[in-house]
C-alpha positions, 0 to 999 in steps of 0.5 A: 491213388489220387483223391482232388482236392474237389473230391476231399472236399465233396466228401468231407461236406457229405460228413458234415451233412451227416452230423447234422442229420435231421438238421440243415446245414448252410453252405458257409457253416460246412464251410467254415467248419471243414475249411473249404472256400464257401464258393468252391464248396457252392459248385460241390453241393450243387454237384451232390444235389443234381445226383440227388444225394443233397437236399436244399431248401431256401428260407430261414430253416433252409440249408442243406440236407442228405437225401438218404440216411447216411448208412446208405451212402458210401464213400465210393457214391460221393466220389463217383459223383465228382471223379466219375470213375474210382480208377481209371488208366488214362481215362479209361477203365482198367478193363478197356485197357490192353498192352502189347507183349509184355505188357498185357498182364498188366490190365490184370495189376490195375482191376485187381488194384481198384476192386481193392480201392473200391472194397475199402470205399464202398464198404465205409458209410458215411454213417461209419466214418461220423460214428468213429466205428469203422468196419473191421476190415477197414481198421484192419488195413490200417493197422499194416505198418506199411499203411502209413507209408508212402514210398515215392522216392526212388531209393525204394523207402 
């Protein structure tokens, strides 16, 4: 699992946005509060508005707005609009990938692991995440002692 930079960012301000739902936020306030580079985050909400998840409107109650209430937009919708993909295997699909020999069971290994990622990410709204009520099988995840660590190195730990 891989999350950009750009895609932590386009999320973090689709919460912000959420927060403040009815109300408008300027770019520089999500910025400021999420601590994003305000011309960064410019070309982000520009990316959340051309797919129609993000409103603006210029003027002195002008700002950004959710086009959709924020329990009808997953974590999955935003990150869609900046990565494309959830999962991918050199570019491609999981399930546009094949391998020789050994191998060919592997195409197998990375559908299974992104229905798992995209489980988690579809299930959580922004609505779930701004409201600190996450849905059971989210927490539930979380709660394996593994879940909170990573095993990079080489010696296995």
């Amino acid at each position: 699992m891989r999350i950009t930079a750009r895609v932590d960012y386009a999320v973090r301000a689709a919460l912000e946005l959420a927060a403040a739902a009815p109300e408008a936020l300027t770019c520089d306030s999500i910025a400021k509060a999420q601590g994003i580079p305000s011309r960064f985050l410019q070309a982000i909400l520009g990316d959340l508005q051309h797919a129609r998840l993000v409103t603006s409107q210029r003027g002195r109650e002008g700002g950004y707005r959710l086009a959709l209430p924020a329990s009808e937009i997953s974590i999955a919708r935003v990150m869609r609009i900046e990565q494309g993909f959830l999962a991918d295997v050199h570019g491609q699909r999981p399930e546009d990938v094949e391998y020789p020999g050994a191998a060919a069971p592997l195409t197998t290994v990375w559908i299974a692991a992104r229905a798992s990622y995209r489980r988690v990410l579809e299930e959580v709204t922004l609505a779930d995440v701004v409201a600190g009520k996450l849905p059971d099988t989210v927490t539930e995840l979380a709660q394996i002692e593994d879940a909170w660590r990573s095993f990079g190195d080489l010696s296995g730990g």
